[in-house]
C-alpha positions in Angstrom: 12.2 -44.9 5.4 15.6 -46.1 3.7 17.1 -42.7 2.9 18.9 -39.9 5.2 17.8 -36.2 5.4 20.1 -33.7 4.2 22.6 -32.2 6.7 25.1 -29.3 7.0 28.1 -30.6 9.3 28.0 -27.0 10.3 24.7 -26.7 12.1 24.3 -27.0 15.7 22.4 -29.9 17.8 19.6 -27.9 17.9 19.2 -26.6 13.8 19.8 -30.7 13.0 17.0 -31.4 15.1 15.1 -28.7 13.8 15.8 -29.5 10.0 15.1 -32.7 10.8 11.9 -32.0 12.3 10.7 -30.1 9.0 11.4 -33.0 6.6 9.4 -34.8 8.7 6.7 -32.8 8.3 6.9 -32.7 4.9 6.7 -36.9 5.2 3.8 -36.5 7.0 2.1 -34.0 4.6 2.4 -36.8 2.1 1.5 -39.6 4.0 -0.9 -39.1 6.3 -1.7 -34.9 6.2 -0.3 -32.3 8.4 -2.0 -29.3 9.9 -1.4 -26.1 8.2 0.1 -24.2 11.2 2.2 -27.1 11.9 3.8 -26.9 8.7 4.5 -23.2 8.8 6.0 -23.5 12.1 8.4 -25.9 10.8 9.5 -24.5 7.8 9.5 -20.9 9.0 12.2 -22.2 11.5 13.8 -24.2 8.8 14.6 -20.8 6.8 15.8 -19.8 10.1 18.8 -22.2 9.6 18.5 -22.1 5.6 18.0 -18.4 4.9 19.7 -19.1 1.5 17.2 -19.5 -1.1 19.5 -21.4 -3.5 21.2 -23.2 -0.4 17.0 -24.1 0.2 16.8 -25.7 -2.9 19.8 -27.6 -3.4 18.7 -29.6 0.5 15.3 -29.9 -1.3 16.7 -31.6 -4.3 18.5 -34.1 -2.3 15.6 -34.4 -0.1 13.4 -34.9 -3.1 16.0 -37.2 -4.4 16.5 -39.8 -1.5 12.8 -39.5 -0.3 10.7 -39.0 -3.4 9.2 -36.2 -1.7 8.9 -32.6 -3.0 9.0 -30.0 -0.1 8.3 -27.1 -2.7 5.0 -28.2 -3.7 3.7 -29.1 -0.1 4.6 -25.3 1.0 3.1 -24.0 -2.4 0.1 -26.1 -1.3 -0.5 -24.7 2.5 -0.7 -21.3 0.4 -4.2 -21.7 -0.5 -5.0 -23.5 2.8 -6.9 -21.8 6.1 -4.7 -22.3 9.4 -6.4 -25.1 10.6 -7.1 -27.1 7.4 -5.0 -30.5 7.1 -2.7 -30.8 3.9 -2.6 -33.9 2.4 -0.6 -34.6 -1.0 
């Protein structure tokens, strides 16, 4: 990994950490898989800190950008999924 996750100087510790944590799930979707639940969990704490829809996708797009990954189409994906079932992109 050569790229840095997007950040808002304004979070706390603990939102970093979480946003952090959610981008690396989305990593893990596209690398080795991720268990549905485990996904949801992350992301529905990441719209904890990012409520914003267009704030949402502006930190996707840089995400996306640096990492290559697309965090839209992994959550688009777990959709259609059971919660259980691994995602893999």
């Amino acid at each position: 990994m050569n790229y840095s996750y997007p950040i808002d100087e304004s979070w706390t510790t603990e939102e970093i950490v979480d946003v952090v944590n959610y981008y690396s799930v989305i990593e893990k979707a596209y690398e080795k898989g991720i268990i549905k639940q485990d996904l949801i969990a992350a992301y529905n704490r990441y719209k904890e800190i990012v409520p914003s829809k267009s704030e949402e996708k502006q930190l996707d797009k840089q995400f996306e950008k640096q990492s290559g990954y697309v965090p839209f189409r992994v959550i688009k994906k777990a959709k259609d999924f059971q919660p259980q079932d691994k995602i893999k992109m």
